[in-house]
PDB file of N, CA, C, O and CB in Angstrom:
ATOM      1  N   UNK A   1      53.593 138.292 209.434  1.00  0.00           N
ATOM      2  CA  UNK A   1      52.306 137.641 209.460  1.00  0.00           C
ATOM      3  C   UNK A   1      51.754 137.689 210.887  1.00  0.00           C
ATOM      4  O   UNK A   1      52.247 137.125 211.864  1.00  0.00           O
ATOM      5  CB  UNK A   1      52.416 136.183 208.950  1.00  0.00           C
ATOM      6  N   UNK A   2      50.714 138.411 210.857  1.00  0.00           N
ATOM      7  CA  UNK A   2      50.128 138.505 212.041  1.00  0.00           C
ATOM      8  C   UNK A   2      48.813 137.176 212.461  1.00  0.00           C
ATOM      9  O   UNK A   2      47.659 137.264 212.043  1.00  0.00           O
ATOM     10  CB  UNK A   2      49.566 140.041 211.959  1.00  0.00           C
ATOM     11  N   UNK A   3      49.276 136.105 213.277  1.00  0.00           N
ATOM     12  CA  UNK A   3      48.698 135.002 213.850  1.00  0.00           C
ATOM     13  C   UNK A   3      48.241 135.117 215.164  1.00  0.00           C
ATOM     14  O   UNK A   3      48.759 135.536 216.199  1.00  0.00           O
ATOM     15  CB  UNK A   3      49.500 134.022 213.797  1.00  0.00           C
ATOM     16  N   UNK A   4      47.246 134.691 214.908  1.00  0.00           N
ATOM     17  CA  UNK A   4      46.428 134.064 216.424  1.00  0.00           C
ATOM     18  C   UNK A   4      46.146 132.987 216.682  1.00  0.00           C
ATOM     19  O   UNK A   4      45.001 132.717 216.320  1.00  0.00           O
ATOM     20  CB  UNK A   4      45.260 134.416 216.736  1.00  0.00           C
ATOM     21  N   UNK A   5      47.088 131.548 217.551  1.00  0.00           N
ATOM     22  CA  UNK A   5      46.273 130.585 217.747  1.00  0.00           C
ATOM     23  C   UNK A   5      46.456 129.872 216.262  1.00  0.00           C
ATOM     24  O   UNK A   5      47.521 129.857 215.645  1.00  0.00           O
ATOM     25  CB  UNK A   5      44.796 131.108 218.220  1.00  0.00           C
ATOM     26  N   UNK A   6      45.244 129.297 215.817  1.00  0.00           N
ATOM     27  CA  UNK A   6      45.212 128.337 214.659  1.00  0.00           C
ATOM     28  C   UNK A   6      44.593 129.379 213.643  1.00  0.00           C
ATOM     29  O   UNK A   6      44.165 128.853 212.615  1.00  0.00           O
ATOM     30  CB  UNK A   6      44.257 126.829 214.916  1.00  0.00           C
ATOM     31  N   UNK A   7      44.480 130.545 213.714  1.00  0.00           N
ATOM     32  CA  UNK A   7      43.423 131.546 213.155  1.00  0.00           C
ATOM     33  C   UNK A   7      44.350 131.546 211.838  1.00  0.00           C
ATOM     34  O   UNK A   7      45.575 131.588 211.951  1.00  0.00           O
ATOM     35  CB  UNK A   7      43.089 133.227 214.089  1.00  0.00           C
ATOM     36  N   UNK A   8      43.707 131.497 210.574  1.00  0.00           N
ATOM     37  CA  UNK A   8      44.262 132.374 209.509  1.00  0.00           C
ATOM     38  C   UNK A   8      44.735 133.499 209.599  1.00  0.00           C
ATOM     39  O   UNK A   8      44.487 134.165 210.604  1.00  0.00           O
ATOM     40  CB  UNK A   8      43.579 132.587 208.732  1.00  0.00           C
ATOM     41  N   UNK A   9      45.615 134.054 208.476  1.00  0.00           N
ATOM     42  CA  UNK A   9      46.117 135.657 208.887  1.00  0.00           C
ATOM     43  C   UNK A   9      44.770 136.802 208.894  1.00  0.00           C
ATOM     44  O   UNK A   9      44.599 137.801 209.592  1.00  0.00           O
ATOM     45  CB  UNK A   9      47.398 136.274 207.525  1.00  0.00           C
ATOM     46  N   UNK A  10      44.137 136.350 208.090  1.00  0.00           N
ATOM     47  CA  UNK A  10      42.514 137.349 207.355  1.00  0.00           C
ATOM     48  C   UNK A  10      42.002 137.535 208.794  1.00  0.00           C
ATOM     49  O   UNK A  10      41.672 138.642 209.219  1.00  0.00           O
ATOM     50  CB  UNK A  10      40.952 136.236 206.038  1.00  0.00           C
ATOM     51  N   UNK A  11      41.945 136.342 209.568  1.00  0.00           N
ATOM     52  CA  UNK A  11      41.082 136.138 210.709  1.00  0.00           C
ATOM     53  C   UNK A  11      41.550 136.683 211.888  1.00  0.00           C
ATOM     54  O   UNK A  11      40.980 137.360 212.743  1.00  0.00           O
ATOM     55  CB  UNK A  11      40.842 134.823 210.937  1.00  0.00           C
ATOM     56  N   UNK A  12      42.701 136.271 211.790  1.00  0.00           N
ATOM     57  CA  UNK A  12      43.758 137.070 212.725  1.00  0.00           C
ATOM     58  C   UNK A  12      43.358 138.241 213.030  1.00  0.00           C
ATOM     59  O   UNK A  12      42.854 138.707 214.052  1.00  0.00           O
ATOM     60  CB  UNK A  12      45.071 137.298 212.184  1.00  0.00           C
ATOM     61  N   UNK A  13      43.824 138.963 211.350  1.00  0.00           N
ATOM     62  CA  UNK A  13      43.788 140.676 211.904  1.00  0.00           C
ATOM     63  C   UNK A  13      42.880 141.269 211.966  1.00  0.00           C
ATOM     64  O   UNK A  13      43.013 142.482 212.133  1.00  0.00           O
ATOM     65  CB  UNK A  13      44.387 141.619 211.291  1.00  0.00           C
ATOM     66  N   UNK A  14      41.269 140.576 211.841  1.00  0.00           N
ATOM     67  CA  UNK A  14      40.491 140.834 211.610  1.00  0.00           C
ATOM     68  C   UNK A  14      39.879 140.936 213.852  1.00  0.00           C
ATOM     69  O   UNK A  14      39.298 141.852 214.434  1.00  0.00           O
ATOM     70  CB  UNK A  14      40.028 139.825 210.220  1.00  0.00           C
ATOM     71  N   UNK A  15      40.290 139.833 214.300  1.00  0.00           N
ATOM     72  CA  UNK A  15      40.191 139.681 215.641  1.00  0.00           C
ATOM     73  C   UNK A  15      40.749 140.845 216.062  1.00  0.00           C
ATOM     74  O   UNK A  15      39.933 141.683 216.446  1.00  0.00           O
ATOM     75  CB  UNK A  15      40.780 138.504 216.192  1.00  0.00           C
ATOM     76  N   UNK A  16      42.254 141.243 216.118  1.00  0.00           N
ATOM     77  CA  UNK A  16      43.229 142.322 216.696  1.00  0.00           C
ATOM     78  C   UNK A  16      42.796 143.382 216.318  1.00  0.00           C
ATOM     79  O   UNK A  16      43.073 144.333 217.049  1.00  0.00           O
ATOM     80  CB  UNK A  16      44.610 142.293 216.354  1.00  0.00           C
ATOM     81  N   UNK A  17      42.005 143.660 215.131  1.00  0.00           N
ATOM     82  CA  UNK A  17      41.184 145.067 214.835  1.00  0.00           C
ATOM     83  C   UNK A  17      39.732 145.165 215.666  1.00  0.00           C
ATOM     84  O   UNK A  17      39.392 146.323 215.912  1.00  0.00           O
ATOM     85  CB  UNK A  17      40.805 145.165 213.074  1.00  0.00           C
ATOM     86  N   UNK A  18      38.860 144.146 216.117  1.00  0.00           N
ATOM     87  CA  UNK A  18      38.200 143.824 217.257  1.00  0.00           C
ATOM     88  C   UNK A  18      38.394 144.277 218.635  1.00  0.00           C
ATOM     89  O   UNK A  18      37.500 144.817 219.286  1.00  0.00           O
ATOM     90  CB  UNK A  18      38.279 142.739 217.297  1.00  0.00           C
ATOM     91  N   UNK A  19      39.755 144.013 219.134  1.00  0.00           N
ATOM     92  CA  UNK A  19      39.926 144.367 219.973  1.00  0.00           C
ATOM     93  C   UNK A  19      40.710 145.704 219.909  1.00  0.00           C
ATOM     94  O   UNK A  19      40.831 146.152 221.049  1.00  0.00           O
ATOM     95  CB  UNK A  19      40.267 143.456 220.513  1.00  0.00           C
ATOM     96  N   UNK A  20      41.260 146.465 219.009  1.00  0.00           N
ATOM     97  CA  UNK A  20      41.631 147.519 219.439  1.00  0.00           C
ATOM     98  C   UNK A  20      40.550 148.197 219.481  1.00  0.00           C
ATOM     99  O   UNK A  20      40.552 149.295 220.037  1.00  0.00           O
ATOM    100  CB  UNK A  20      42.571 148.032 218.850  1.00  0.00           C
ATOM    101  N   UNK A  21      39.348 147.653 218.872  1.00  0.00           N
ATOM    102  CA  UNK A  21      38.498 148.338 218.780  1.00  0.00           C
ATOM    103  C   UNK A  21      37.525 148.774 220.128  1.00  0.00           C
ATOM    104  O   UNK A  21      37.294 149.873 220.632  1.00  0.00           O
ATOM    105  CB  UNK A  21      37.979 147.771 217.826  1.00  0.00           C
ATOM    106  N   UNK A  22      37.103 147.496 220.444  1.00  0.00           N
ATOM    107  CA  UNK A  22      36.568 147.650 221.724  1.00  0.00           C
ATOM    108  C   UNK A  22      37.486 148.754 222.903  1.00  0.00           C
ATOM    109  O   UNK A  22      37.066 149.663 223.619  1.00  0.00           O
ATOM    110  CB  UNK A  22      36.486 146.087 222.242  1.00  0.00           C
ATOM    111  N   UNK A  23      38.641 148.292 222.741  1.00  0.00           N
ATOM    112  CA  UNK A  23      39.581 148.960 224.089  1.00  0.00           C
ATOM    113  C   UNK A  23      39.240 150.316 223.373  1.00  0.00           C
ATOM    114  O   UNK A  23      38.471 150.712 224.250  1.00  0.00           O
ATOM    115  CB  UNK A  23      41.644 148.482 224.365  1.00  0.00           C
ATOM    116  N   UNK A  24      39.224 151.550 222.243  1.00  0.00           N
ATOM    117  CA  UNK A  24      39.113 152.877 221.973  1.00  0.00           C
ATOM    118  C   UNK A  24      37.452 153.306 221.894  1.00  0.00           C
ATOM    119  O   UNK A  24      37.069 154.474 221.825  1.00  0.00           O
ATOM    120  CB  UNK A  24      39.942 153.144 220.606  1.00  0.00           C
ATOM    121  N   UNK A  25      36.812 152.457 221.912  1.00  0.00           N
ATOM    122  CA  UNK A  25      35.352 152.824 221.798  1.00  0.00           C
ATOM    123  C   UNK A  25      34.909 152.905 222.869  1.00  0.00           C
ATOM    124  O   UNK A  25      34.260 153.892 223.216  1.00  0.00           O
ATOM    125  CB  UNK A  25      34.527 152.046 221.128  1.00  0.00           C
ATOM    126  N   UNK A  26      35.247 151.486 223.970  1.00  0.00           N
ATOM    127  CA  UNK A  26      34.453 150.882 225.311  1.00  0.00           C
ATOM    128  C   UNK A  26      35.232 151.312 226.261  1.00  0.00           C
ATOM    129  O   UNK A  26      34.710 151.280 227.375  1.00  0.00           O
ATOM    130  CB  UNK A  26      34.253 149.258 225.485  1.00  0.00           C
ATOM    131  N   UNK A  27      36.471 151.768 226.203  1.00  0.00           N
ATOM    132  CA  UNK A  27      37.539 152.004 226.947  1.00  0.00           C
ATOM    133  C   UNK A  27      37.861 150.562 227.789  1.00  0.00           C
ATOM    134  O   UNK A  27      38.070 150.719 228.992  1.00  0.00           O
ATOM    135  CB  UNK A  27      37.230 153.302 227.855  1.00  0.00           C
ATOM    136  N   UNK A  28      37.912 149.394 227.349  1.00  0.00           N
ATOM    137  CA  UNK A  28      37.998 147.836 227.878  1.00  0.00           C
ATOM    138  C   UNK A  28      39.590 147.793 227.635  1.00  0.00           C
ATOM    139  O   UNK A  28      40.099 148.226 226.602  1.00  0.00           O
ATOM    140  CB  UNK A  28      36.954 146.472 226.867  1.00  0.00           C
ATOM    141  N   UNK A  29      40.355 147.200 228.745  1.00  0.00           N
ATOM    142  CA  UNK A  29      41.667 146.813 229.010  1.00  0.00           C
ATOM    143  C   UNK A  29      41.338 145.359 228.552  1.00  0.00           C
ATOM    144  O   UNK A  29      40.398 144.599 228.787  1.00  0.00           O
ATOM    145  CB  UNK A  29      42.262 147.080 230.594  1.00  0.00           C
ATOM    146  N   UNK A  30      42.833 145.237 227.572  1.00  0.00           N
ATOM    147  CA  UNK A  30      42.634 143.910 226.669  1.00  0.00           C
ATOM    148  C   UNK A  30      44.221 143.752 227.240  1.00  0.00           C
ATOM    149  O   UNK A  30      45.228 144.458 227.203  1.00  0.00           O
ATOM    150  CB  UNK A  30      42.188 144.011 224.602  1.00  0.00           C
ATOM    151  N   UNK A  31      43.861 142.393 227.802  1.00  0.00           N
ATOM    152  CA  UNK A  31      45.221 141.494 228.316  1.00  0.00           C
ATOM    153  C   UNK A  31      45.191 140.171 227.043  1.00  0.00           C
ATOM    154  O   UNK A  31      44.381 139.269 226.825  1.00  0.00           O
ATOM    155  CB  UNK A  31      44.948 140.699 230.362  1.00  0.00           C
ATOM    156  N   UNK A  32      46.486 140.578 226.376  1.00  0.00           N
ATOM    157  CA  UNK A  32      46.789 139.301 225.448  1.00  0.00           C
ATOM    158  C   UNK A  32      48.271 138.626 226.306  1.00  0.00           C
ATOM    159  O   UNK A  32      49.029 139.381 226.915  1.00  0.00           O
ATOM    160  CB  UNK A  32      47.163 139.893 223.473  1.00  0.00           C
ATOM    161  N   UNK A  33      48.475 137.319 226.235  1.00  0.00           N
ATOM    162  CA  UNK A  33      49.695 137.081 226.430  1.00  0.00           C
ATOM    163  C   UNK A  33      50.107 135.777 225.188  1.00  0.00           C
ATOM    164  O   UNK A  33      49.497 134.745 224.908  1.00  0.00           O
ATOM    165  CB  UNK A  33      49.846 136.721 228.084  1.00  0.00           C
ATOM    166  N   UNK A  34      51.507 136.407 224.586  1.00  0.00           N
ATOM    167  CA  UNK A  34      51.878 135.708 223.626  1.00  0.00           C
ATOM    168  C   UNK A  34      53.094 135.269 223.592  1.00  0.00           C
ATOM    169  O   UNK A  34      53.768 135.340 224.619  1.00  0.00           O
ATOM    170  CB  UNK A  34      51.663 136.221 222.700  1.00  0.00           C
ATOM    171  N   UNK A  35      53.605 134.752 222.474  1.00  0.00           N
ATOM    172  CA  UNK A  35      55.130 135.033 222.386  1.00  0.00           C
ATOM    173  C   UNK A  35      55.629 135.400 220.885  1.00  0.00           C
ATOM    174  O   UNK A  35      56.787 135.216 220.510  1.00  0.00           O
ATOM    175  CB  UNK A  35      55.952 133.685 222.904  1.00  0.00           C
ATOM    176  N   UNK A  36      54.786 135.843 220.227  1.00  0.00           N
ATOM    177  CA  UNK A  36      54.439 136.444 219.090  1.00  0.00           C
ATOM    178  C   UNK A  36      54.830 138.040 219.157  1.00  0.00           C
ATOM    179  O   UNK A  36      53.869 138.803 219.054  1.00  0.00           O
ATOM    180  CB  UNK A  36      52.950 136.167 218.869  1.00  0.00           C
ATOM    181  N   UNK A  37      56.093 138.618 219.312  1.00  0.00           N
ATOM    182  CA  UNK A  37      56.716 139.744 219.521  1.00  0.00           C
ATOM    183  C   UNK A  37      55.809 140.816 218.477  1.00  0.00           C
ATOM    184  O   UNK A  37      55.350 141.869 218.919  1.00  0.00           O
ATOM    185  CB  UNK A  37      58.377 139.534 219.220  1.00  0.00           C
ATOM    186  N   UNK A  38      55.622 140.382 217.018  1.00  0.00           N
ATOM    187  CA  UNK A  38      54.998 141.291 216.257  1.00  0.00           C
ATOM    188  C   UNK A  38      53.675 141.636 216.473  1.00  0.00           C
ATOM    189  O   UNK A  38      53.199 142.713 216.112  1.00  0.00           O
ATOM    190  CB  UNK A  38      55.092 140.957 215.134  1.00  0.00           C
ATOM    191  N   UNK A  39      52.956 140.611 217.148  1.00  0.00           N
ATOM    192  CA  UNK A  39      51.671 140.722 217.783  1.00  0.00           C
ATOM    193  C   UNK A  39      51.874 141.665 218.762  1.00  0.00           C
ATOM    194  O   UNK A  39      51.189 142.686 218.697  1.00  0.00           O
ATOM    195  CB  UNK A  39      51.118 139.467 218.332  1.00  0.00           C
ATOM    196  N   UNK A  40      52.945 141.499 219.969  1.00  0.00           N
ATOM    197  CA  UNK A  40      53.168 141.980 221.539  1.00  0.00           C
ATOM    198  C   UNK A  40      53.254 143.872 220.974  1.00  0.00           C
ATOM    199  O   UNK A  40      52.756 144.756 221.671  1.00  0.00           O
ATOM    200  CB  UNK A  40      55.140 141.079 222.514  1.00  0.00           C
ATOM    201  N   UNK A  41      53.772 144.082 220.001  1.00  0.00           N
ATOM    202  CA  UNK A  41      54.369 145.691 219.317  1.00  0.00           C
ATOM    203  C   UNK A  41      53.463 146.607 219.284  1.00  0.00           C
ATOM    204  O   UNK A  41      53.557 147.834 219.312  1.00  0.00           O
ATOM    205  CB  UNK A  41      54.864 145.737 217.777  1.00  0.00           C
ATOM    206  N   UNK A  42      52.036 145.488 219.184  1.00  0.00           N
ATOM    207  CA  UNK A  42      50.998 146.475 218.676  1.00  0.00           C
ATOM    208  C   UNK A  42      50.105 146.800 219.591  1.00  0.00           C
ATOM    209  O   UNK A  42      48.963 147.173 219.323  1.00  0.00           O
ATOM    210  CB  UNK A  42      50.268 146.042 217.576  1.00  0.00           C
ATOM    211  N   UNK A  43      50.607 146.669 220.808  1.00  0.00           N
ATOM    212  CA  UNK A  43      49.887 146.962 221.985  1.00  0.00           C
ATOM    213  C   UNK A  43      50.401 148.443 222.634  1.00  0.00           C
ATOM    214  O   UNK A  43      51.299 149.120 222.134  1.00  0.00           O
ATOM    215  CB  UNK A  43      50.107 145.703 223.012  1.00  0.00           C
ATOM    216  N   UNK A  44      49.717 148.765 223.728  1.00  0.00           N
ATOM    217  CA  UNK A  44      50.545 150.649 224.301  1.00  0.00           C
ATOM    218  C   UNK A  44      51.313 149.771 225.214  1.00  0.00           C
ATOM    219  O   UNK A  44      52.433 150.244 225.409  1.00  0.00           O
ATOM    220  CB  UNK A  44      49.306 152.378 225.398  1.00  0.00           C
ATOM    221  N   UNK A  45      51.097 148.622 225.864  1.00  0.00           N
ATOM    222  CA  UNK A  45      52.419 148.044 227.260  1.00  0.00           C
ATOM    223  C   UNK A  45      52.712 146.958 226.593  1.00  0.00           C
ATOM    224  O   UNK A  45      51.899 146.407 225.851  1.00  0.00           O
ATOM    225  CB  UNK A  45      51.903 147.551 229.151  1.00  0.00           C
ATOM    226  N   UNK A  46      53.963 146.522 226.799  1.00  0.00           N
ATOM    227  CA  UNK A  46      53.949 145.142 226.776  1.00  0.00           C
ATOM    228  C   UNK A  46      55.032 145.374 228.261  1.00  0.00           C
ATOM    229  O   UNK A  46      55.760 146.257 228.714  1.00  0.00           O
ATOM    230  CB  UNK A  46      54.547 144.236 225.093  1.00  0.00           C
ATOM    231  N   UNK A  47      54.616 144.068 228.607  1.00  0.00           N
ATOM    232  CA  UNK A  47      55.268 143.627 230.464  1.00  0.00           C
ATOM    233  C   UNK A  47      55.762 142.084 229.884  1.00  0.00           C
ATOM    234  O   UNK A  47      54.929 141.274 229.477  1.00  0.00           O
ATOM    235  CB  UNK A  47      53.552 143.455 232.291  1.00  0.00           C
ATOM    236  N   UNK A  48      56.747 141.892 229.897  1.00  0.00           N
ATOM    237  CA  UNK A  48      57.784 140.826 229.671  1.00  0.00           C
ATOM    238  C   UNK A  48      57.567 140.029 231.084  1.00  0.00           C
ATOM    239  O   UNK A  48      57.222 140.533 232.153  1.00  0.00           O
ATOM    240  CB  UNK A  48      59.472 141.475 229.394  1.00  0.00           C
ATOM    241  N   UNK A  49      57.819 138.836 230.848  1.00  0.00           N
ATOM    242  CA  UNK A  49      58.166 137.757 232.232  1.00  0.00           C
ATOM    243  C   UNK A  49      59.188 136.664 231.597  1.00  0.00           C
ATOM    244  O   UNK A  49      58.836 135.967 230.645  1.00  0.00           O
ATOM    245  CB  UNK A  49      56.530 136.783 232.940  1.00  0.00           C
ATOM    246  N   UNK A  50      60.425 136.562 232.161  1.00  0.00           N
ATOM    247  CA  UNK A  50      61.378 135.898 232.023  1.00  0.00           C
ATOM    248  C   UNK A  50      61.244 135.498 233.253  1.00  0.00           C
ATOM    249  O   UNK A  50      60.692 136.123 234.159  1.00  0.00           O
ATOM    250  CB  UNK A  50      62.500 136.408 231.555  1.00  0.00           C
ATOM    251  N   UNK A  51      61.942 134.032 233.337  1.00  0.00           N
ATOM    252  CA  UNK A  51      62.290 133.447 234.218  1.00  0.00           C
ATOM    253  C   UNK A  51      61.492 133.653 235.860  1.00  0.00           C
ATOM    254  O   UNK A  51      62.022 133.709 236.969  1.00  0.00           O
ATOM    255  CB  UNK A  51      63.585 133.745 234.062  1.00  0.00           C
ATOM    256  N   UNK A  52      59.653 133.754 235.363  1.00  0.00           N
ATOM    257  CA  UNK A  52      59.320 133.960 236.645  1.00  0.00           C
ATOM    258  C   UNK A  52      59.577 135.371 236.735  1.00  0.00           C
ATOM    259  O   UNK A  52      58.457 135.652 237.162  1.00  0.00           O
ATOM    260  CB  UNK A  52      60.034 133.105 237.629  1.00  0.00           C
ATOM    261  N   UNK A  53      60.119 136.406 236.677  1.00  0.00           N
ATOM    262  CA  UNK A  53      59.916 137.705 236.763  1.00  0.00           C
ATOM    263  C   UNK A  53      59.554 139.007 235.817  1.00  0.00           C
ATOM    264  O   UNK A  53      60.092 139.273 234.743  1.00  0.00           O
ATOM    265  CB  UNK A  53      60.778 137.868 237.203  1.00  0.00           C
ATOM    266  N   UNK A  54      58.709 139.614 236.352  1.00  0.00           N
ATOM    267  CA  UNK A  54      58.398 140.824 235.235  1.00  0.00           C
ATOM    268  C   UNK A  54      59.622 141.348 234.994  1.00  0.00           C
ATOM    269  O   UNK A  54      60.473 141.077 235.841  1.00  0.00           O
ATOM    270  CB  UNK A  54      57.390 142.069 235.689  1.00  0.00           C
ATOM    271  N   UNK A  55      59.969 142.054 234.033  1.00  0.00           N
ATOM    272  CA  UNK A  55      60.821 142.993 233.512  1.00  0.00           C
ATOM    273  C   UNK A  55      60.163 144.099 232.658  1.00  0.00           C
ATOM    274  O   UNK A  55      60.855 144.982 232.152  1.00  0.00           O
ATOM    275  CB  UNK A  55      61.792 142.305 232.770  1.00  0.00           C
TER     276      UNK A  55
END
């Protein structure tokens, strides 16, 4: 289940198709930060921070 926030799932993926959208049309860098790993997958980077440090 792909969630955003308090968003329904409909609404959800409906947002994350928004923004992939913009970033392949507009060429716009979309910074999400989550802890929603299935969300984090569907991005080209994900940059981890544990304990205060990138990894």
């Amino acid at each position: 289940m792909n969630q955003l926030g308090n968003l329904d799932t409909k609404s959800s993926s409906e947002v994350i198709q928004l923004l992939k959208k913009a970033n392949k049309e507009y060429g716009q860098t979309i910074v999400m930060i989550t802890h929603n790993m299935e969300i984090a997958k569907m991005a080209d980077r994900i940059i981890k921070i544990e304990d205060g440090k990138i990894n």
